[in-house]
C-alpha positions in Angstrom: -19.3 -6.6 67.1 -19.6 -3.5 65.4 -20.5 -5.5 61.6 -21.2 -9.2 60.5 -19.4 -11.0 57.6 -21.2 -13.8 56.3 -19.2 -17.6 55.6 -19.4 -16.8 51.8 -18.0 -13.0 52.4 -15.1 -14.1 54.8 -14.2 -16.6 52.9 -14.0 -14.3 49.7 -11.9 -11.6 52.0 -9.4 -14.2 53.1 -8.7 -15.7 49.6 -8.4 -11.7 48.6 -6.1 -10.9 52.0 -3.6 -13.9 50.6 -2.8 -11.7 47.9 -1.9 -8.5 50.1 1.6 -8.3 50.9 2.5 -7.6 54.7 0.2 -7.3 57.4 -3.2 -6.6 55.5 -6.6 -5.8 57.3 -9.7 -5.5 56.0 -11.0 -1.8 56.5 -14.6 -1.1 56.3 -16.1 2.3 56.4 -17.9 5.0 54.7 -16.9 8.0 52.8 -18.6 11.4 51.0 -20.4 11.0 47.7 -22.3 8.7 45.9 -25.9 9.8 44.4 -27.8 9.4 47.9 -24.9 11.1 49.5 -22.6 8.6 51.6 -21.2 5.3 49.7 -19.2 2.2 51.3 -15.6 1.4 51.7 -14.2 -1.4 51.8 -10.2 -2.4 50.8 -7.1 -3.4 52.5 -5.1 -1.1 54.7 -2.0 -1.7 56.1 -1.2 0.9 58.3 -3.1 2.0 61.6 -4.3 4.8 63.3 -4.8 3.9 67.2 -6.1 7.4 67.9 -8.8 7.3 65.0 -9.0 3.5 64.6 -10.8 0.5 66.0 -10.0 -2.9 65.4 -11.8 -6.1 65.5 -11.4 -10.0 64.5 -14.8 -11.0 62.6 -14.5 -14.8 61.4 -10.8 -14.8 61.6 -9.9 -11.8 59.5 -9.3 -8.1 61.8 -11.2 -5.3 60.3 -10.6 -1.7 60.8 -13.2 1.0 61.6 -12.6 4.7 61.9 -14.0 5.4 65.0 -16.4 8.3 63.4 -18.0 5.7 61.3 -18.9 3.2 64.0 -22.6 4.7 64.4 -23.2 4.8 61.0 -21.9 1.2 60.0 -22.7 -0.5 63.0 -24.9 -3.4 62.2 -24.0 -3.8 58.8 -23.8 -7.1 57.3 -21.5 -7.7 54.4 -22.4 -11.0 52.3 -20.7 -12.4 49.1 -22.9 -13.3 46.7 -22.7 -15.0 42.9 -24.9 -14.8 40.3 -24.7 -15.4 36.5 -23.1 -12.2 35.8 -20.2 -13.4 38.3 -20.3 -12.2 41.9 -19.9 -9.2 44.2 -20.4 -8.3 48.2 -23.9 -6.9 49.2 -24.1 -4.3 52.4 -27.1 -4.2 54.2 -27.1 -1.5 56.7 -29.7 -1.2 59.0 -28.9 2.7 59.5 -29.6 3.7 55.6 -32.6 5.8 55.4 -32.1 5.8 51.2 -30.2 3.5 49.6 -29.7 3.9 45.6 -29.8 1.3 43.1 -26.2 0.9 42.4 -26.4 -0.5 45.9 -23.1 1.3 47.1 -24.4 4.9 48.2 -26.7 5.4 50.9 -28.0 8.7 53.1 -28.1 7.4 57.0 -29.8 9.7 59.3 -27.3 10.7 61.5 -25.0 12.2 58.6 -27.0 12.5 54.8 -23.6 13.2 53.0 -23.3 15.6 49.9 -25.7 13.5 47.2 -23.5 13.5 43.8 -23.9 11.2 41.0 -23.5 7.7 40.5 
């Protein structure tokens, strides 16, 4: 399994993927920016790239990966948490050198990114 989605996060996704029309996956990735350089992403997609794409089922819900992600993300655990101020997902990557405070850019080793602001 290239990630792992916590019981509270899956169960957040799947009440989310209920109000997707069609055939809705999760896709998880990274992309440019963010102050430390890379930052998360993580929305539905509803389309499919076999030649740049992999797919896997995690707790019932199929996520997509760009394939040139995978050694970046892999290990990655995406929880849900609440708190007073409401709730939000956490990503703990265990391939982030720097992490920010905002919690959504990172710089991994492998690939630092282009560090921009917040």
């Amino acid at each position: 399994m290239v990630i792992t989605i916590t019981d509270n996060a899956s169960t957040q996704i799947q009440e989310m993927m209920k109000e997707e029309s069609g055939d809705a996956r999760l896709r998880f990735g990274i992309k440019g920016g963010g102050c430390s350089g890379l930052s998360y992403s993580l929305g539905f997609e509803h389309e499919i790239n076999d030649d740049l794409d992999t797919i896997e089922e995690i707790n019932g819900i199929p996520v997509v990966f760009f394939n040139q992600d995978i050694p970046i993300i892999e290990g990655t655990k995406i929880d849900f948490k609440e708190n007073m101020m409401g709730g939000g997902f956490s990503i703990e990557n265990p391939n982030a050198i720097v992490s920010c405070g905002c919690g959504s850019s990172f710089r991994a080793k492998d690939r630092a990114g282009t560090p921009g602001d917040c």
